[in-house]
Every structure is written in C-alpha cells, then in structure tokens.
C-alpha distance (Angstrom), angle and dihedral (degrees) to the residues before:
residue distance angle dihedral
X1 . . .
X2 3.72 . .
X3 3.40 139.2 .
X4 3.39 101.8 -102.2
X5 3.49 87.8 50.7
X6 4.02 91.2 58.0
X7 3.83 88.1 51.4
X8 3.84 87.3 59.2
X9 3.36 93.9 49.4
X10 3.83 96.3 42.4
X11 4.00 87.9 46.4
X12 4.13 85.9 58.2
X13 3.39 105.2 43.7
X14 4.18 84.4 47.3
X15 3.29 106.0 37.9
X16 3.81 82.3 -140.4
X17 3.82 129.0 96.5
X18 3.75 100.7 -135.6
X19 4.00 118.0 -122.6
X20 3.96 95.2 -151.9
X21 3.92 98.0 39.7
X22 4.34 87.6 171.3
X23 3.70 84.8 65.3
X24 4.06 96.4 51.1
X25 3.90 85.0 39.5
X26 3.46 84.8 58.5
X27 3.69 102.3 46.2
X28 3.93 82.8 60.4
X29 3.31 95.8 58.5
X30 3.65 129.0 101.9
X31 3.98 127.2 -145.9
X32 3.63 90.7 -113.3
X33 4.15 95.0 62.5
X34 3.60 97.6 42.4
X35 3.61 147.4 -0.7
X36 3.97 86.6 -125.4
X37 3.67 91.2 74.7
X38 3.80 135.3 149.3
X39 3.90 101.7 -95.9
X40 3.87 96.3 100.9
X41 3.39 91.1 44.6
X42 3.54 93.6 42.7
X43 3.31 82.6 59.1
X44 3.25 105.3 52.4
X45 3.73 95.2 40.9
X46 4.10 84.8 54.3
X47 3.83 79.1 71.9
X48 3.70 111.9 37.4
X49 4.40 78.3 53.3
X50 3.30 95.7 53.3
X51 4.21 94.3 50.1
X52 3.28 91.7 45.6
X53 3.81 102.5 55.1
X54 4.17 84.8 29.6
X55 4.12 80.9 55.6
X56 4.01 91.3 47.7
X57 3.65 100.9 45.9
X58 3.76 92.7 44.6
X59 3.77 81.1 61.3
X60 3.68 108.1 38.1
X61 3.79 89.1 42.1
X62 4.07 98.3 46.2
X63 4.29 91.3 165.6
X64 3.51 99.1 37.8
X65 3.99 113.7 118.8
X66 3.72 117.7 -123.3
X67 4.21 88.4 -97.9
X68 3.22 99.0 56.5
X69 3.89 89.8 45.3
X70 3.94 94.6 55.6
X71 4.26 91.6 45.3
X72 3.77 81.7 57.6
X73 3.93 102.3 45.3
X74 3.86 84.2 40.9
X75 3.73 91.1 55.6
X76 3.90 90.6 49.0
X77 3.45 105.2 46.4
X78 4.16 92.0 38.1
X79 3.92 109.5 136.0
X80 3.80 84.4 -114.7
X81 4.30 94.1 61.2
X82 4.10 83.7 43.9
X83 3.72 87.0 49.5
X84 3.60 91.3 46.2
X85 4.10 102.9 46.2
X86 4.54 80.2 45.5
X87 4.01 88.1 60.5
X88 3.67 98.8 43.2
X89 4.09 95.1 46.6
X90 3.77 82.0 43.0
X91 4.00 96.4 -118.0
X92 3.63 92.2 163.4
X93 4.15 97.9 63.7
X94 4.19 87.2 55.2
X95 3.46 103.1 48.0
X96 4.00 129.0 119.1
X97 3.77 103.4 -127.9
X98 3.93 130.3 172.8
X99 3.64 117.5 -119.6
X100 4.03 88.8 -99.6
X101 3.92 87.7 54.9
X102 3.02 90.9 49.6
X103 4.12 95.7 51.9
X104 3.77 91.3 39.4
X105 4.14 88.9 59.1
C-alpha cells in the first residue's frame, strides 16, 4: 500500500483531508519501519482522548461523582475499545510495519 493510498483512507475515515499528511503518515507507522514512528504521538494523542471523553462525560453525566466518572472514561479509552474502533476502521491494512511486524502478524 502506498501513501497516497493511506491518505485516502485517512481522508474517509475523517471526513477531513489532513493539512500535515507527514504527521498522519507518521502516526501509522510502526517502530519497526521507521524511527519516525507513532509513539510520541501516541502519546500525546493518549491525552488529547482522554480530555475529550473526560470533557464529554463531565457533561452528559452533570451529577455523577468523580468515581463513577473515571470507571467510565477508563472503560472508553481501555486498550480493548482502541483495539476495537482500529479493526472496524480497518487500521491494521494501512499501517507502516517493519518486515519483522510484518512476520510476527
């Protein structure tokens, strides 16, 4: 797959046609392909997530105490959720993998 390819894709499951494409090249791109890889966005990104679901369940749950609040966010930002939302945009298929990546699946 090529990068113009990814940029399709990207573009799709956005709905936005990204100004700095190197930087959502990058954020496909795994450790073993480059050493520009996604970790320090990943990151960063970890963060921006978890503000803006902490932002949106402080608002759709106005009485909720601060507990119940962080089981929730916790829930939705889980590695299994991420996992989940990456299979069903098909993530996987546009990634930038090494050729060990690649072998390990």
């Amino acid at each position: 797959m090529n990068d113009p390819d990814r940029l399709e894709w990207i573009r799709a499951v956005t709905g936005w046609d990204p100004e700095n494409r190197m930087l959502f090249l990058q954020a496909l791109t795994h450790g073993s392909a480059s050493a520009d890889h996604y970790e320090r966005l990943e990151f960063l990104g970890d963060r921006v997530l978890g503000l803006v679901i902490g932002a949106w369940l402080y608002q759709l749950h106005p009485q909720e105490p601060e507990g119940k609040l962080s089981a929730r966010l916790n829930q939705l930002v889980s590695r299994e959720v991420c996992a989940e939302i990456a299979r069903e945009i098909g993530l996987q298929a546009h990634m930038v993998l090494g050729k060990q990546a690649r072998d390990d699946g």
